[in-house]
C-alpha positions as CSV (number, residue, x, y, z in Angstrom):
1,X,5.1,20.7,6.3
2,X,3.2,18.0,7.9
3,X,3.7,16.6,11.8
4,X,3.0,13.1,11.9
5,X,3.2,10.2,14.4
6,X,5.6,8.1,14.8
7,X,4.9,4.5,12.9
8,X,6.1,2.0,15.5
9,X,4.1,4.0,18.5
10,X,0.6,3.8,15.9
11,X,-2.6,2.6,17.6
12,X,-6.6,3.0,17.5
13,X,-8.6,4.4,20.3
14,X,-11.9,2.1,21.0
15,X,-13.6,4.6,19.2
16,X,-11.9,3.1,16.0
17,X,-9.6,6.7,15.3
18,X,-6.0,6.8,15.2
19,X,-4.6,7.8,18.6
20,X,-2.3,10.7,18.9
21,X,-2.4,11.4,22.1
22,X,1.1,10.6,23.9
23,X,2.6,9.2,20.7
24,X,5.9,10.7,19.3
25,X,5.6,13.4,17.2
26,X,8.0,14.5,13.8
27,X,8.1,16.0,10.7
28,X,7.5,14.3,7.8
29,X,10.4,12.5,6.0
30,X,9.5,14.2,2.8
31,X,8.5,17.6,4.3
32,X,12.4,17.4,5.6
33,X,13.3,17.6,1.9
34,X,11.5,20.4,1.2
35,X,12.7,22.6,4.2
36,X,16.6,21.7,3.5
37,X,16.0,22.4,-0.4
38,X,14.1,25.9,0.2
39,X,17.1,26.8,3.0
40,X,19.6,25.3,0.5
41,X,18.1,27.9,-2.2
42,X,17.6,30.7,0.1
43,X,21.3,30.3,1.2
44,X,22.3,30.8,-2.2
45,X,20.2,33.3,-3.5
46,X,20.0,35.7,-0.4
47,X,15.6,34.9,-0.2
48,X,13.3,34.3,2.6
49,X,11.5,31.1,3.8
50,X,8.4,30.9,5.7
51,X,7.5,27.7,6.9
52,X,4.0,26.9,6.9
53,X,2.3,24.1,8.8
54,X,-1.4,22.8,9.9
55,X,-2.2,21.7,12.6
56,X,-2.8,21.8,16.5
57,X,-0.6,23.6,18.7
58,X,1.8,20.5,19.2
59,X,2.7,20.9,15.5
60,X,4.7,24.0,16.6
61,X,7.7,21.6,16.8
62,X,7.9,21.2,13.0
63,X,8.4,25.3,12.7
64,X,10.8,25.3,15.1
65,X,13.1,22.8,13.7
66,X,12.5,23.9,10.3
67,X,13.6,27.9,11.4
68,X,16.5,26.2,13.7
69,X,17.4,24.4,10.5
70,X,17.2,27.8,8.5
71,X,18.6,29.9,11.8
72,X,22.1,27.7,11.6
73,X,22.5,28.3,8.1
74,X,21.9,32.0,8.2
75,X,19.2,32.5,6.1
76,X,16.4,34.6,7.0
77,X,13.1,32.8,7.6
78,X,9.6,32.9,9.5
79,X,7.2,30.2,10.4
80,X,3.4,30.4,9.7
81,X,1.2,28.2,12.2
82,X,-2.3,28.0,10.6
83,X,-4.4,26.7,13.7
84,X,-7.5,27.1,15.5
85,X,-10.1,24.3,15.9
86,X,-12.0,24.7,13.0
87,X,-9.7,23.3,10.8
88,X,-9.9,19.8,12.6
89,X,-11.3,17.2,10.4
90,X,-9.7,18.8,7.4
91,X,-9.5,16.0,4.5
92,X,-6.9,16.8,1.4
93,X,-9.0,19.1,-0.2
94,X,-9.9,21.2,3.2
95,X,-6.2,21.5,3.5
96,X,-5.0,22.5,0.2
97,X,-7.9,25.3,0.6
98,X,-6.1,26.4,4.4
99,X,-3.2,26.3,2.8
100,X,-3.9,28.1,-0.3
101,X,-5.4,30.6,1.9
102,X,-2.5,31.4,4.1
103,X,-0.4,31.7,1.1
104,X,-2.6,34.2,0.0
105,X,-2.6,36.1,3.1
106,X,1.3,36.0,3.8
107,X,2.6,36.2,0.5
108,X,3.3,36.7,-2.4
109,X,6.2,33.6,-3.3
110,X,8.0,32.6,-6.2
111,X,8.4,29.2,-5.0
112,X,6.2,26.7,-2.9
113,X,8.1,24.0,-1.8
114,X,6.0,20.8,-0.5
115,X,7.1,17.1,0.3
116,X,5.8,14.7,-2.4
117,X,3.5,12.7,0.2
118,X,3.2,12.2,3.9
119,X,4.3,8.9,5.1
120,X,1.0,8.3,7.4
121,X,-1.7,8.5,4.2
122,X,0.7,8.5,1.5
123,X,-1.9,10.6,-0.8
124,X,0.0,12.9,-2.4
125,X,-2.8,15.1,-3.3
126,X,-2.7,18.0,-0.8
127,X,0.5,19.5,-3.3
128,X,-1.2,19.3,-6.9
129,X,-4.9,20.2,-5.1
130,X,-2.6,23.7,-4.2
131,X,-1.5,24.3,-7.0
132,X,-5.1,24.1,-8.3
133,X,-6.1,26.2,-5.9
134,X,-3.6,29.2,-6.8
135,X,-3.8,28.2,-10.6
136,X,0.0,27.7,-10.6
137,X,1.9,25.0,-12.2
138,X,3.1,21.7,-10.3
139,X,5.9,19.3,-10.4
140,X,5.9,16.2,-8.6
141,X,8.9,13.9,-7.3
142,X,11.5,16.6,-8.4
143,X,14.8,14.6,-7.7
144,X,17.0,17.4,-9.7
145,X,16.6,21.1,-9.5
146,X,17.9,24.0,-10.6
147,X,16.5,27.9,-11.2
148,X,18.2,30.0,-13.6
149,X,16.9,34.0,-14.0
150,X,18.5,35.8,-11.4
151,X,17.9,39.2,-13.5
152,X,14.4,38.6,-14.7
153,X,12.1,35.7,-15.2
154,X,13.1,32.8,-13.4
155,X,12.9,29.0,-14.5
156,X,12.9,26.1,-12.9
157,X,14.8,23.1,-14.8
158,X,14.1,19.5,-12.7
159,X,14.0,16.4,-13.3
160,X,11.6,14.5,-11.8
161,X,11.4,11.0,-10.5
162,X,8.4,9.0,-10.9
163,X,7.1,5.6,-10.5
164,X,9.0,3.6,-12.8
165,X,11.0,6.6,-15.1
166,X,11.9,10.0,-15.0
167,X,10.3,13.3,-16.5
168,X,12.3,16.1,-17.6
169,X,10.8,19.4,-17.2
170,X,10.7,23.2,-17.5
171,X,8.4,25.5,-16.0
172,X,8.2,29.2,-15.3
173,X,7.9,30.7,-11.8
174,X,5.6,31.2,-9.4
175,X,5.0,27.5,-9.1
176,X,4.4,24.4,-6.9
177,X,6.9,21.4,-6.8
178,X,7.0,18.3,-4.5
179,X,10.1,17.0,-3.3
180,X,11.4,13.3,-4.0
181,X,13.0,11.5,-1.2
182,X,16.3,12.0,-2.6
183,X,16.6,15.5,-3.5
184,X,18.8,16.5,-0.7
185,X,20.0,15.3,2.6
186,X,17.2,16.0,4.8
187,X,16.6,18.5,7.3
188,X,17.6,17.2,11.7
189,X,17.4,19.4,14.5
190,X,17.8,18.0,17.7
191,X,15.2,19.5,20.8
192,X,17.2,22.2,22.7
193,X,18.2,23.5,19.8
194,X,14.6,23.8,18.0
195,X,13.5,25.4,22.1
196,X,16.0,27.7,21.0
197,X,13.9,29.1,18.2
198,X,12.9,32.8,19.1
199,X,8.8,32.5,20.0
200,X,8.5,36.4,18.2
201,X,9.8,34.3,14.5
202,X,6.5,31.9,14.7
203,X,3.1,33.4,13.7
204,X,-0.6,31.5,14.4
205,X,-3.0,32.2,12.1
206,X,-6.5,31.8,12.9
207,X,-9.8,30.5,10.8
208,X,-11.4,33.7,11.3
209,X,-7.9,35.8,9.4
210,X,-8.0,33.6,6.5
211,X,-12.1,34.1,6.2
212,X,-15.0,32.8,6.1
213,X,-14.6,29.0,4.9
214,X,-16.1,26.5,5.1
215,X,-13.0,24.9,7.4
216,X,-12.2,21.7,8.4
217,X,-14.3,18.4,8.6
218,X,-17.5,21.0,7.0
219,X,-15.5,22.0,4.1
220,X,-14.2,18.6,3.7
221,X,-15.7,16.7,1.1
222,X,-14.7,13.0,2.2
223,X,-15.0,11.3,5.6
224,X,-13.6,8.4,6.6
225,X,-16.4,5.3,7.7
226,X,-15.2,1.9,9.1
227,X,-11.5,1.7,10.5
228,X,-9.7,-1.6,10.3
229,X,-6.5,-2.7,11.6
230,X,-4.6,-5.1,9.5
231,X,-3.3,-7.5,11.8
232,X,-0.5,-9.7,10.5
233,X,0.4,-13.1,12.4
234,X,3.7,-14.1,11.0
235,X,4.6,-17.9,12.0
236,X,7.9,-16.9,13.0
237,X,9.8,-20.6,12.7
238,X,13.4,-20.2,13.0
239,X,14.8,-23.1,12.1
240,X,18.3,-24.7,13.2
241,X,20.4,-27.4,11.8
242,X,22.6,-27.9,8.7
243,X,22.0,-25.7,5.9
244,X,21.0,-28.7,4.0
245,X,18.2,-29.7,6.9
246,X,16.9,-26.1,7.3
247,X,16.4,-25.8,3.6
248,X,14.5,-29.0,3.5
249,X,12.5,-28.3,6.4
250,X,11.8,-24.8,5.4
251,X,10.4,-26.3,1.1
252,X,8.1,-28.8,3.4
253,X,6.5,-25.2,5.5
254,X,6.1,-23.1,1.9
255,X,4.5,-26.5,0.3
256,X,2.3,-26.6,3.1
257,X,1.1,-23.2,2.8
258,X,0.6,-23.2,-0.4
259,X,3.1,-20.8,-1.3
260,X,5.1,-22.6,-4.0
261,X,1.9,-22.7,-6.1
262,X,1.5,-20.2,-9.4
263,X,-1.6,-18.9,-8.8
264,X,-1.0,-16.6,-11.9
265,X,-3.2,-19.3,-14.1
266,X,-6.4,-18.3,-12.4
267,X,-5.9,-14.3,-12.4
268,X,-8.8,-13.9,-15.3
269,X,-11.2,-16.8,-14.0
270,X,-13.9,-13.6,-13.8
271,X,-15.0,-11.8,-17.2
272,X,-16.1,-8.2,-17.6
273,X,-19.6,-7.5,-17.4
274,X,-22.0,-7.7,-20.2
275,X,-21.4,-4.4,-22.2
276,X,-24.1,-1.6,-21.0
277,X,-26.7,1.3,-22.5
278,X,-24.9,4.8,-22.7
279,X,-27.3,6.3,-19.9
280,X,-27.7,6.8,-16.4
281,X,-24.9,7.7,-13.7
282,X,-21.7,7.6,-15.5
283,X,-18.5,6.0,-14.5
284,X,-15.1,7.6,-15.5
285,X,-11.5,5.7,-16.0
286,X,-8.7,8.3,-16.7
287,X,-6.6,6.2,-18.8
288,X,-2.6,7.4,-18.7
289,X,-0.4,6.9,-21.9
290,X,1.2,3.4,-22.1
291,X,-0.2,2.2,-19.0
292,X,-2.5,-0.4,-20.8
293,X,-2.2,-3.0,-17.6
294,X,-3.5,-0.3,-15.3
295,X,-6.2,0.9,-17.5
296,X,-7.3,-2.7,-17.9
297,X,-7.8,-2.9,-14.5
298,X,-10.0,0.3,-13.7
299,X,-12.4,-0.9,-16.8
300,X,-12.8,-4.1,-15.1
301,X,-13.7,-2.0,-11.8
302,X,-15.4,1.1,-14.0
303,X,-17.8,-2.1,-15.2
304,X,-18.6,-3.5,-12.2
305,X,-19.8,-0.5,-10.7
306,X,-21.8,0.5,-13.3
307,X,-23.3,-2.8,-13.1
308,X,-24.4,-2.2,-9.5
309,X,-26.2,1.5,-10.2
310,X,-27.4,1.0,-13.9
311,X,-25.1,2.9,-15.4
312,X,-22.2,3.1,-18.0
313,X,-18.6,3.0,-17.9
314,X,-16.7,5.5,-20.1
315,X,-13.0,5.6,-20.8
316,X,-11.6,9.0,-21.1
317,X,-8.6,8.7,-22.9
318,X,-5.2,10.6,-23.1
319,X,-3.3,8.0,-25.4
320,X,-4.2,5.8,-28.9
321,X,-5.5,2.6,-27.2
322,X,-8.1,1.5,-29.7
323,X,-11.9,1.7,-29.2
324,X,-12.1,-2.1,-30.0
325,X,-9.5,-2.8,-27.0
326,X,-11.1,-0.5,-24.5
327,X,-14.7,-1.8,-25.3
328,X,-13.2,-5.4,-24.3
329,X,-11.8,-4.1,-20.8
330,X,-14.9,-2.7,-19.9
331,X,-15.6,0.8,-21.7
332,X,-19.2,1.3,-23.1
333,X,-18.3,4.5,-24.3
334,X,-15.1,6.3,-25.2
335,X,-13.7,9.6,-25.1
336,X,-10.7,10.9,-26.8
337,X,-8.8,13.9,-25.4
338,X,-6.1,15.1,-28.4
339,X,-3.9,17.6,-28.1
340,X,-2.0,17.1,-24.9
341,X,-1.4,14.1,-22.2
342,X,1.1,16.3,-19.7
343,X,-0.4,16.5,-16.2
344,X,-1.5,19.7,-16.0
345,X,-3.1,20.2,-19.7
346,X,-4.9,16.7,-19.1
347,X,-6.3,17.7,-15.9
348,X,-7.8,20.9,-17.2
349,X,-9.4,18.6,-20.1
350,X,-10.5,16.2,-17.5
351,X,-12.0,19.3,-15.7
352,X,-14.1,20.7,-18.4
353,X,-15.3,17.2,-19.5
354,X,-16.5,16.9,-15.6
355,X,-18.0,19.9,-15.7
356,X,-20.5,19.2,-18.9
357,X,-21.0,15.1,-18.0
358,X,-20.9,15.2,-14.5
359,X,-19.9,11.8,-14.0
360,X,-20.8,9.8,-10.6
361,X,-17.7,8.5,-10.4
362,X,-13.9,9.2,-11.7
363,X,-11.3,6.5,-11.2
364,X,-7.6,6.9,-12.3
365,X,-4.4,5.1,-11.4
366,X,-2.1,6.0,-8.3
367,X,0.3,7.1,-10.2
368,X,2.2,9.9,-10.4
369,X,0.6,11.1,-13.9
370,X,-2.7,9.8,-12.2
371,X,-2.4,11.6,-8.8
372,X,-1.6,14.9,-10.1
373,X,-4.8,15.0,-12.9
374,X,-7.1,13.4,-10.3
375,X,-6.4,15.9,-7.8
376,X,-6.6,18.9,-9.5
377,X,-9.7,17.7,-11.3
378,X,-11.1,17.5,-7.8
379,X,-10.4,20.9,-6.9
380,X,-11.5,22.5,-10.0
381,X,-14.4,20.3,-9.0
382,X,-14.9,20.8,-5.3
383,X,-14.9,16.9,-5.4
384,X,-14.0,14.4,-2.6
385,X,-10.9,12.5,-3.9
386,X,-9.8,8.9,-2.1
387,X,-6.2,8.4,-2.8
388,X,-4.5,5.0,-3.3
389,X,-7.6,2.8,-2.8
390,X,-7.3,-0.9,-2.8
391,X,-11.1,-2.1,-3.3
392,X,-14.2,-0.2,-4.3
393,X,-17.5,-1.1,-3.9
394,X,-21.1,0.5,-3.9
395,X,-22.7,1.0,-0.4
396,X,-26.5,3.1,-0.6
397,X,-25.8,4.1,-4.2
398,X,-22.8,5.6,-3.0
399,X,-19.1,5.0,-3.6
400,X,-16.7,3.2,-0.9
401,X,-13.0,3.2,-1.2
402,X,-11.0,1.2,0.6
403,X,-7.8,3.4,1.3
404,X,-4.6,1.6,3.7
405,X,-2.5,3.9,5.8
406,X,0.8,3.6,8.2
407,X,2.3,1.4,5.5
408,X,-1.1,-0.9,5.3
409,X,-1.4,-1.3,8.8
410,X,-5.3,0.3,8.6
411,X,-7.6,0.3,5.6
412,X,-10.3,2.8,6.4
413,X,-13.5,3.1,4.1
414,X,-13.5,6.7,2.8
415,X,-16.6,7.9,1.8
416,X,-17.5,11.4,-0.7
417,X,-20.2,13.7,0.0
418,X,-19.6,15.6,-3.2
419,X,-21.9,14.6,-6.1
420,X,-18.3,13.8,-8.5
421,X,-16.9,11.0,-6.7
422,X,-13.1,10.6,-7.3
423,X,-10.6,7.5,-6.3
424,X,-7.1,7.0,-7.6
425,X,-6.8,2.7,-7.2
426,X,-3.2,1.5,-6.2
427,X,-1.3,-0.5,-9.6
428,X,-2.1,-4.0,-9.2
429,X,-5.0,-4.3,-6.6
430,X,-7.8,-4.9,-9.0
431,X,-8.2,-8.0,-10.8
432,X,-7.6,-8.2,-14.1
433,X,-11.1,-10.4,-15.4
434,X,-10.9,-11.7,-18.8
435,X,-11.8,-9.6,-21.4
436,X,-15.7,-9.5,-23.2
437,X,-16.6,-10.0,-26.5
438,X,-16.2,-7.5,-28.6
439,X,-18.4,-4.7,-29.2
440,X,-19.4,-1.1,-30.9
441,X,-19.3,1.7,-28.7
442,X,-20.1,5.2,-28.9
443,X,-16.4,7.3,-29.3
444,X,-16.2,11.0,-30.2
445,X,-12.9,13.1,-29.8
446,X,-12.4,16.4,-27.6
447,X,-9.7,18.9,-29.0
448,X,-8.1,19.8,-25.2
449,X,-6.3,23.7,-26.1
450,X,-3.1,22.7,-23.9
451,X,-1.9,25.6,-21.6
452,X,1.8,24.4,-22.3
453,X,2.7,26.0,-18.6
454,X,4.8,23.1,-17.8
455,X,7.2,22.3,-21.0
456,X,8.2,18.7,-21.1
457,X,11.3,17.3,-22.6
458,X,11.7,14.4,-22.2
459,X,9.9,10.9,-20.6
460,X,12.0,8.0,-19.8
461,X,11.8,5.0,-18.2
462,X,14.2,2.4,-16.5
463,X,11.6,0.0,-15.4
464,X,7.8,-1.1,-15.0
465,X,5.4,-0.2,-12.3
466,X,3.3,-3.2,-13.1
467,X,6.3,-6.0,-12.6
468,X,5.9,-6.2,-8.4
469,X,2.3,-5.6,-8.4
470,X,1.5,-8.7,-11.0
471,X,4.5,-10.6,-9.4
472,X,3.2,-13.9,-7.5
473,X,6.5,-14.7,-5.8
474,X,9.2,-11.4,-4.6
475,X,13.0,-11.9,-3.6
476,X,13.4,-8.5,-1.8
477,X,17.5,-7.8,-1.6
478,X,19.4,-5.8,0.9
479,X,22.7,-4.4,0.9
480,X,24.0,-8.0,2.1
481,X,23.8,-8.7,-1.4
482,X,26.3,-7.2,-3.3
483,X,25.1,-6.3,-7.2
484,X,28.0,-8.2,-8.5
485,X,26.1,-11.3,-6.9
486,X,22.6,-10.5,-8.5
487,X,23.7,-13.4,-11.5
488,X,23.9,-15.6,-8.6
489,X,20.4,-15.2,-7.1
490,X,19.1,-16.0,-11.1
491,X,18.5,-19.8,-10.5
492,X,16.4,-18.9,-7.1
493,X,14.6,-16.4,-9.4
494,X,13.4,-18.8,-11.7
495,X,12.7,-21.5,-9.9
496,X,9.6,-19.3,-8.5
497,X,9.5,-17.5,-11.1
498,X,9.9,-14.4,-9.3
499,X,11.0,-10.7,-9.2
500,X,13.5,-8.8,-7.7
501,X,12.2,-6.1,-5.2
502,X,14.8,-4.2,-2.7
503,X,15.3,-2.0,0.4
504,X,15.6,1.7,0.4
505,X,19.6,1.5,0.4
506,X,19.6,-0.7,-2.4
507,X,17.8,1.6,-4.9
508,X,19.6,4.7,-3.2
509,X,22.8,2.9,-4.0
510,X,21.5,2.7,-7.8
511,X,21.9,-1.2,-7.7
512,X,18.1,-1.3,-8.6
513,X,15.7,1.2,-10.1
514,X,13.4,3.0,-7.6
515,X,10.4,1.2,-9.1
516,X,11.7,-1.9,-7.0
517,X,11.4,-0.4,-3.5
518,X,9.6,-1.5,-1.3
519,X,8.9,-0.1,2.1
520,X,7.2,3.2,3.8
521,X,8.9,5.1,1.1
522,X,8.4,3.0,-1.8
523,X,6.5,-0.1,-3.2
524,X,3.6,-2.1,-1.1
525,X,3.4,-5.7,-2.7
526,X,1.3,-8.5,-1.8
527,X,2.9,-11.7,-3.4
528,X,1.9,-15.0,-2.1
529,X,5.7,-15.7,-1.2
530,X,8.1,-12.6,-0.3
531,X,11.9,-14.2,-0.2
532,X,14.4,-11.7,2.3
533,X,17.6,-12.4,1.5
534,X,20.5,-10.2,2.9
535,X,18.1,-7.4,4.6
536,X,17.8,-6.7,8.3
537,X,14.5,-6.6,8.4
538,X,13.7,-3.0,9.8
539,X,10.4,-1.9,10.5
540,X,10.5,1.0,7.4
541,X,11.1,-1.7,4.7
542,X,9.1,-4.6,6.1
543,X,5.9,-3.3,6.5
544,X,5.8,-2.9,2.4
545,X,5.6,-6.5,2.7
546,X,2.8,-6.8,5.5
547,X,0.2,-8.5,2.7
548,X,2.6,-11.1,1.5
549,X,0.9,-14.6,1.7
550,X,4.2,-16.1,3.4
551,X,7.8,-14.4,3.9
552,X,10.4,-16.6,4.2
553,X,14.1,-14.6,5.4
554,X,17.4,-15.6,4.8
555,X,20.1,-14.7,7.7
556,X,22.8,-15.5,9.3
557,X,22.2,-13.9,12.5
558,X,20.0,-15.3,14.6
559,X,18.7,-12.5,16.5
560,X,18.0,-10.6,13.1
561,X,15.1,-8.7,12.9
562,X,13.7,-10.1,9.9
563,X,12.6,-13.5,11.6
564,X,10.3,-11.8,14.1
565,X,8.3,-10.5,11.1
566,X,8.6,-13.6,9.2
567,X,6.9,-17.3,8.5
568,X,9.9,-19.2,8.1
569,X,13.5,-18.3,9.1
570,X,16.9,-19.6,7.4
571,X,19.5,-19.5,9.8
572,X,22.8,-19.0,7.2
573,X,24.9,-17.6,4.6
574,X,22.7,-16.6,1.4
575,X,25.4,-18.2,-0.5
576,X,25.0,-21.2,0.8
577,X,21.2,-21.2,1.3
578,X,20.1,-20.4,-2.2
579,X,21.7,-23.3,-3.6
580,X,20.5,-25.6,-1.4
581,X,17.0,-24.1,-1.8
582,X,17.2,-24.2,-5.5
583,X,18.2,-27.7,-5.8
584,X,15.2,-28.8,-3.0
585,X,12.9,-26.4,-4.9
586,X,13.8,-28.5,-7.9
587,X,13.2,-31.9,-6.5
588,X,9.7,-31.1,-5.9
């Protein structure tokens, strides 16, 4: 489990470092999963938790609740406080290795239970770089669950919920699985009952128990350079009037700003570089299966790079994109892994590739599929990974990633001291440039002996990742909008020519598929118009929206939240607006 602040109460220091200091404290949202589901399964099957957390002596609070949690249910557990103040510093890989450590010390488990991300730097690494770690298995997102084997082995049957589709999965214990948001109800203690918590049921475990290290910011291979805040200035014009007269008013403000214009026609004004010699440092794209916008993108990026420090860019490939269509994206060399594209198979290809080329770079997309193989290729590697970077650029012959936090409220420049550098790069970030000419590059193909520890049955998917990030213009939906009315919103929709995104309630509801959140929890979009029609406007959904070019919010309540976080405010019925604004939009 991981204690984090709380989001409205974030700040910098002068020294440029998030301030925690006085700032409430909890655990996080996801970690909440994770502690009902292992008490939910420990209630049933008559096991024992322990709770494990890093951190400073403050994140004793997260143990507590967790045990007062377990305590009311009548399951047995302990907590495991791994603390001491060489672990400060610690990066993802630093504290996958405490972790993995104190596992080791207090175990053995069948089951390691972990949230899919914390809220704060939405990585998602710290669970598959454990599983590395203890060379166990990993699921990610698990959103069903089940474990059959009471008598003998045990299985776990889950189905797990990724970006845009779902995964169903088998896998034999002992293994590692991260929690989707929607698993189970999460875990809520209140404060006297968490002081409640018998002292004699939490344990602190030192550096020096768990050995000799390296700990903490030494035994971390990335370290985070220049801090910025993102500041947002939001226009915040609530207009009055008629409906007619506010509409009309309110097409003059998004002319104005430039928001009504398709900027789409421009996307590929650059080209990829000229095509490059197979030698010096080597660039690495991790191409997914049937993510061919995505792998487009990290070319275009893999390209540049290599540009900058006379290299090459190669595209290591899990699926059958053609050497012909790579070479145009960017790719002056290809490499084609056969035999398996699950997670953990391709990661122990991408692993031994590493190993032999030793590549100064590896980029791959921030995507479920691409988390996981990124971050266990980093631990094989001892490698600093960045995780859901939105720019990349070459600073002393050295790789900068530009990685957001807190919702993209900072973007800190993470840097690697590891010779491998690895970045997963958020879907949609990158431009796109046109392709180059055509061109013969060198290919050859490496049989990958899959481990088949994780047995995949199935791959589905309801929607695509790529829609919101490529979208120019977003209408985000609350639950003001019933799904019956969707049909109704369709003229709006293509007047802009945009795409529907939603809050958490809506997706939880099942009126849109998960791909289409947007908030702490989902989706971060930067459209040049966002359109909020039937939402509050609460903090958790809104700052997904925080790089939208203008946000223009539909309401009838005046005092709604969503117009102190907006451009331009619509005072009124959807119903009545989006008509109105239709017909004006129209006109134009």
């Amino acid at each position: 489990m991981k204690q984090i602040p709380a989001f409205e109460e974030m700040e910098l220091g002068p020294d440029g470092r998030l301030r925690r200091d006085g700032l409430d404290l909890e655990m996080n949202p996801y970690c909440r999963r994770a502690v009902a589901q292992a008490v939910a399964l420990a209630e049933t099957g008559g096991d024992q938790v322990v709770f494990v957390t890093l951190g400073p002596p403050p994140a004793e609070d997260v143990l507590r609740e967790a045990l007062a949690w377990a305590i009311e249910r009548g399951v047995a557990a302990r907590g495991l406080h791994v603390s001491d103040l060489a672990f400060a510093g610690s990066d993802t890989l630093a504290t996958a290795r405490a972790l993995a450590a104190a596992l080791r010390h207090a175990g053995p488990f069948d089951l390691v239970l972990a949230g899919r991300n914390s809220v704060d730097a939405d990585t998602g690494q710290v669970g598959p770089e454990l599983a590395e770690l203890l060379d166990l298995p990993f699921l990610t997102g698990v959103r069903h669950l089940r474990i059959d084997g009471d008598d003998g082995p045990r299985t776990v049957h889950a189905r797990c919920e990724h970006d845009d589709g779902w995964v169903q999965v088998e896998v034999a214990l002992p293994a590692v699985l991260s929690t989707a948001e929607r698993l189970i109800d999460p875990c809520k203690v209140d404060p006297p009952a968490r002081a409640a918590v018998p002292a004699e049921l939490v344990d602190v475990v030192d550096a020096a128990t768990l050995g000799d290290g390296p700990w903490g910011q030494a035994g971390s291979p990335t370290w985070v350079g220049d801090v910025k805040v993102h500041q947002v200035s939001r226009a915040g014009v609530v207009l009055s009037g008629t409906v007619a007269e506010q509409v009309a008013r309110a097409v003059e403000l998004l002319d104005a700003r430039g928001a009504l214009v398709d900027d789409q026609a421009v996307a590929d004004a650059a080209t990829v570089p000229p095509a490059r010699r197979v030698a010096g440092p080597l660039v690495a794209v991790v191409a997914e299966p049937h993510r061919e916008h995505d792998t487009r993108e990290l070319l275009g990026a893999a390209a540049s790079l290599a540009a900058e420090i006379d290299g090459h860019a190669v595209a290591v490939v899990f699926g059958d994109d053609t050497d012909a269509t790579l070479a145009t994206w960017g790719a002056d060399a290809v490499v084609r892994m056969t035999g398996t594209d699950a997670e953990d198979d391709a990661a122990a290809a991408l692993s031994a590739w590493s190993d032999e080329a030793a590549p100064w770079a590896v980029l791959a997309p921030s995507t479920a599929w691409g988390r996981e193989v990124a971050s266990r290729t980093a631990a094989h590697l001892g490698a600093g990974l960045t995780g859901d970077a939105v720019g990349l650029e070459v600073r002393d012959g050295r790789l900068v990633a530009w990685k957001p936090a807190f919702g993209g409220q900072l973007v800190a420049a993470i840097e690697t001291r590891s010779p491998v550098q690895l970045a997963t790069i958020r879907v949609g970030v990158l431009p796109a440039p046109a392709p180059r000419a055509e061109h013969a590059v060198e290919s050859r193909t490496v049989a990958a002996a899959p481990r088949n520890r994780v047995k995949v049955l199935a791959r589905t998917r309801d929607d695509d990742l790529d829609t919101l990030a490529e979208a120019g213009a977003v209408i985000g939906v609350g639950r003001g909008v019933d799904p019956s009315e969707y049909d109704d919103l369709q003229p709006l929709v293509d007047a802009l020519g945009a795409e529907l995104g939603a809050t958490r309630k809506v997706t939880d509801a099942g009126w849109l598929p998960r791909a289409r959140q947007i908030g702490i929890t989902g989706r971060t979009i930067s459209p040049r118009l966002f359109v909020s029609i039937g939402a509050s406007g609460k903090f958790n959904h809104m700052v997904g929206v925080r790089a939208s070019g203008t946000v223009l919010a539909i309401n009838p309540d005046p005092d709604a939240l969503v117009f102190a976080v907006s451009d331009i405010g619509i005072v009124a019925k959807w119903q009545d607006a989006v008509p109105a604004l239709v017909k004006a939009l129209a006109s134009l």
